[in-house]
Structures are given as structure tokens and as C-alpha cells.
C-alpha positions in Angstrom: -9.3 3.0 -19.0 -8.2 0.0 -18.8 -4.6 -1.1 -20.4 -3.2 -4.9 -20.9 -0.3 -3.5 -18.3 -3.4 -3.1 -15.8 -4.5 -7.1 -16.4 -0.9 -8.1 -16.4 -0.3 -6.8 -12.5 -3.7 -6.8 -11.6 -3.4 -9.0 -8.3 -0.1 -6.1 -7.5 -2.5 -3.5 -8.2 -5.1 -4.7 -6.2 -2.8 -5.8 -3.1 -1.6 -2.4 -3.0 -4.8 -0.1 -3.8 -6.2 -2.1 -0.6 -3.8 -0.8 1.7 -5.5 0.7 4.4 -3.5 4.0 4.0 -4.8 4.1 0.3 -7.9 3.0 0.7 -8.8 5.5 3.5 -8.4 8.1 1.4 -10.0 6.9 -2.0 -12.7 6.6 0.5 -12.7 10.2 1.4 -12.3 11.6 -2.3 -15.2 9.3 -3.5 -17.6 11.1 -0.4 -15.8 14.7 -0.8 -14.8 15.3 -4.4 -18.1 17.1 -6.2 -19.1 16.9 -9.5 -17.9 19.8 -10.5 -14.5 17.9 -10.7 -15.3 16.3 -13.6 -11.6 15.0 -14.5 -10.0 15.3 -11.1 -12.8 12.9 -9.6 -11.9 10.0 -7.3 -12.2 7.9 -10.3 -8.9 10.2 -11.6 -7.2 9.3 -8.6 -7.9 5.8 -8.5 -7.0 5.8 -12.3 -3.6 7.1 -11.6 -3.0 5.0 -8.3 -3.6 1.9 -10.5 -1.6 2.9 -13.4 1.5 4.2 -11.5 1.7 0.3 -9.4 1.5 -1.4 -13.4 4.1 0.5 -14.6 6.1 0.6 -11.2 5.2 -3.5 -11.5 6.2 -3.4 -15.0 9.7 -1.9 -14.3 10.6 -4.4 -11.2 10.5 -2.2 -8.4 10.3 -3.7 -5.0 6.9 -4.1 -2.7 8.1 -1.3 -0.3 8.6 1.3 -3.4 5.0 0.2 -5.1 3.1 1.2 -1.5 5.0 4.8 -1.7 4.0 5.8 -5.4 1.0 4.1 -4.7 0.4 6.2 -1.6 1.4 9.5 -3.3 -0.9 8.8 -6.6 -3.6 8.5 -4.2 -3.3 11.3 -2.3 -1.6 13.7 -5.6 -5.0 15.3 -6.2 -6.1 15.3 -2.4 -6.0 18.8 -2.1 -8.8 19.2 -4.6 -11.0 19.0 -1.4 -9.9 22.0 0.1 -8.9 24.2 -3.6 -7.7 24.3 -6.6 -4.4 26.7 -6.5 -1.7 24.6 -5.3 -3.4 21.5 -4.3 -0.4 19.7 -4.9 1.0 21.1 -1.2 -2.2 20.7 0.5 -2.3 16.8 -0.6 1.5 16.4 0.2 0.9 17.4 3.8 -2.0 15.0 4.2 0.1 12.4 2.6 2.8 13.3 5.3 -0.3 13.0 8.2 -1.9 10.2 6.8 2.2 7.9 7.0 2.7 9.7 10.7 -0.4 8.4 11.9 0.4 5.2 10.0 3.3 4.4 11.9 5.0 2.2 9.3 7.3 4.3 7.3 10.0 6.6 8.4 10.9 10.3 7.6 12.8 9.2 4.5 9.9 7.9 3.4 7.2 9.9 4.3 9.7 12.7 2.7 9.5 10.9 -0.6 6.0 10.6 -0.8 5.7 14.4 -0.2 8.4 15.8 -2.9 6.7 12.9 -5.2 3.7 14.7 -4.9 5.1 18.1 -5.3 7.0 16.8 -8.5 3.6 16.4 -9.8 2.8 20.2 -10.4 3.2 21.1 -13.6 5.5 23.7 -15.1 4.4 27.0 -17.2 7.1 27.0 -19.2 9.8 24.2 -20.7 10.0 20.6 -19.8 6.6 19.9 -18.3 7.9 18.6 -14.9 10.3 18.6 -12.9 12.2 15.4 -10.8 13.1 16.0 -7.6 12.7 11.4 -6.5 14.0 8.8 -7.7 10.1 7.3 -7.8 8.6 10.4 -9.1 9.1 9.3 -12.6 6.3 6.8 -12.3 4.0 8.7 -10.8 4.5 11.5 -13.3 3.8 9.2 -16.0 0.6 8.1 -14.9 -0.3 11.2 -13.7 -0.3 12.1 -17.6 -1.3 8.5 -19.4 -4.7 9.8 -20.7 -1.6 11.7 -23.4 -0.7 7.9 -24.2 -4.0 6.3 -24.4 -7.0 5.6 -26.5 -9.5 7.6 -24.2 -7.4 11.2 -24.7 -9.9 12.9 -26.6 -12.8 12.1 -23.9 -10.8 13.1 -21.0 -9.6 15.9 -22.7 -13.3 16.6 -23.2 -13.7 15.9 -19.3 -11.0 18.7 -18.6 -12.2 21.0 -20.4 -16.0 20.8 -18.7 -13.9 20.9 -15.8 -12.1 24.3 -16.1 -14.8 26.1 -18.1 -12.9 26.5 -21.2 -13.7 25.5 -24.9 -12.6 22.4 -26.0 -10.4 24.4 -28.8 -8.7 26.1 -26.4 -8.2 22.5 -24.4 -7.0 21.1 -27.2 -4.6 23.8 -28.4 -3.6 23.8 -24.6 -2.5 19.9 -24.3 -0.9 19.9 -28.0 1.1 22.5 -26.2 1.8 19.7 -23.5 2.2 17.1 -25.8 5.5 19.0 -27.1 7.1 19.4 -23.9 6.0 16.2 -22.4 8.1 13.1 -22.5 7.7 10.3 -20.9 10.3 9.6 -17.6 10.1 6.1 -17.1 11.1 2.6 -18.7 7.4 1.2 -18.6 5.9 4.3 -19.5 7.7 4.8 -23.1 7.4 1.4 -24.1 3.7 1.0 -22.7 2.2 4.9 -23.5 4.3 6.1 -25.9 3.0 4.9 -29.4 -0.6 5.7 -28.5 0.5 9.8 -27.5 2.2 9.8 -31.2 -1.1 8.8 -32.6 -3.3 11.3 -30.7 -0.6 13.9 -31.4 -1.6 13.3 -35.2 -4.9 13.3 -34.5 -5.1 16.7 -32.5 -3.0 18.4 -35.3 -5.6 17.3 -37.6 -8.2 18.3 -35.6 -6.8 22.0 -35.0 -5.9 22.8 -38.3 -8.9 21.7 -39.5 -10.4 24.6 -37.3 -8.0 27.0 -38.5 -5.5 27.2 -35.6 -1.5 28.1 -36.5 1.7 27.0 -34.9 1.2 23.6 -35.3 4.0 21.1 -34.6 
């Protein structure tokens, strides 16, 4: 879904999506990822790639930093192609062989790129995330946008087909994300944040309405 952020830095978004390191690899989740992924598709990944160079844009950071958290949105889902349980590793390391082979970035970055990546997994319990870069608050945040935009309840919807589960149980489940979510960067609390508050009023609505407790 497209955001006014997106039109604002589109010509940023498109220089750095076009990157042959990032474009390589959208190229192999397009062929690769199978339907069954209904919400982690390519289209996910692309979706996140484009929203973490906006709000990267959005905040001022510099051309070098936009290609790294544009590089490890587009590769945070990679590991989809091989399996589900921690994919987040499996799509760091070929993050880490994708820059190697590269040639342009050093171990400092190609380091980044990888714990970015790994910051991405979310946690069971407590604050959904946790920081380990000094980028990875970008990438987190548009990792999770769909909380802070209009589309939520379809790619809730998505998710859900995705995992097997009823939608009442995906909805219980991201209200339960929703509480322990916050948003980690500048761009993404002033660009995301109004829109989660609304669906957060809607998906209490919609659960109590079906009877479910321990709303909040």
C-alpha cells in the first residue's frame, strides 16, 4: 500500500530498490516464494524494502545507510525459501554472501546488515523486538507498518491464510502485538502512528463484538 511518504521519496526509493544487490534477490523471491506465502510474498518484501528507504529518506540518513536497510529489508524474509523456523538467520547469511560477493561494503557493514536482520525476529514475550543497530529501528518499523496503515485488516487477513489459523485467533494475536509494539523510529511515529491507534480501536471492537476478554 501505497503512503504519501512513498510519493514523497519515490525517485530515493526507486534509485535504491534498483541496486543490483537488491534487485538480484527480489528477483529470486518473485521466481521462489510459492503461494502458499500468502503474506510473506515477494510483494511483502518489496513492500518493506520500499517503506524502510521512505522513512530512512524521511529521517535524513545518508545514501550509504539507505543501501544497507534497503539491503537487509530485502533480504529479511529471504529465508522463507529454504523454511519457516528461523528464517531470519538463513536470510542474514545470504545477505552476508550476497555483500561478499558484492565487493563494495566492508565487514562493518556487511555485519550490520546481518544483526539488522536478526533484530527483525520477533520476541514471545515483552517489548516486541529487540535493537541490537543503530539502523535496525527503520527496518523494524516497516517490517510492521501494515499495524500503522489503512490496509491492516486485509493483511491481517493475508496472515492468517498464511499460517492456517482463524482470523479470530489472528486478530486476538496482533492486538496482543499491538500492546507491546511501539514504534522505534522518528518517521515511523509521526508517519504510522495515528493510523495503528485507529485499527487498535477497531480490532477491540471487532473482538468484543465476538465475545473475546482481556481487552486493552
Amino acid at each position: 500500500m501505497q503512503l504519501p511518504i512513498h510519493e514523497k521519496y519515490k525517485l530515493q526509493i526507486e534509485r535504491v530498490k534498483g541496486d543490483p544487490i537488491i534487485a538480484s534477490i527480489s528477483a529470486v523471491l518473485e521466481k521462489n516464494l510459492g503461494s502458499e506465502f500468502s503474506y510473506h510474498s515477494a510483494d511483502h518484501s518489496d513492500d518493506v524494502t520500499g517503506m524502510a528507504i521512505a522513512l530512512g529518506s524521511f529521517d535524513g540518513l545518508s545514501e550509504h545507510k539507505l543501501l544497507l536497510l534497503g539491503i537487509a529489508a530485502a533480504y529479511h524474509d529471504a529465508g522463507f525459501i529454504e523454511q519457516r523456523t528461523d528464517h531470519e538467520v538463513i536470510g542474514a547469511g545470504l545477505s552476508t554472501t550476497a555483500m561478499k560477493a558484492d565487493g563494495r561494503f566492508s565487514s562493518d557493514d556487511i555485519n550490520l546488515v546481518y544483526r539488522m536482520i536478526l533484530d527483525t525476529k520477533l520476541n514471545p514475550t515483552g517489548p516486541s523486538h529487540s535493537i541490537t543497530t543503530s539502523l535496525s529501528p527503520w527496518l523494524l518499523d516497516s517490517d510492521l507498518a501494515n499495524l500503522g496503515r489503512a490496509d491492516f485488516l486485509e493483511q491481517t487477513e493475508l496472515l492468517a491464510t498464511e499460517l492456517q489459523i482463524p482470523i479470530e485467533s489472528m486478530l486476538e494475536e496482533s492486538l496482543a502485538l499491538m500492546n507491546r509494539h511501539h514504534w522505534q523510529s522518528p518517521s515511523g511515529n509521526q508517519n504510522l502512528n495515528e493510523q495503528k491507534k485507529k485499527n487498535k480501536e477497531v480490532l477491540i471492537r471487532m473482538l468484543a463484538r465476538s465475545g473475546k476478554a482481556k481487552l486493552s
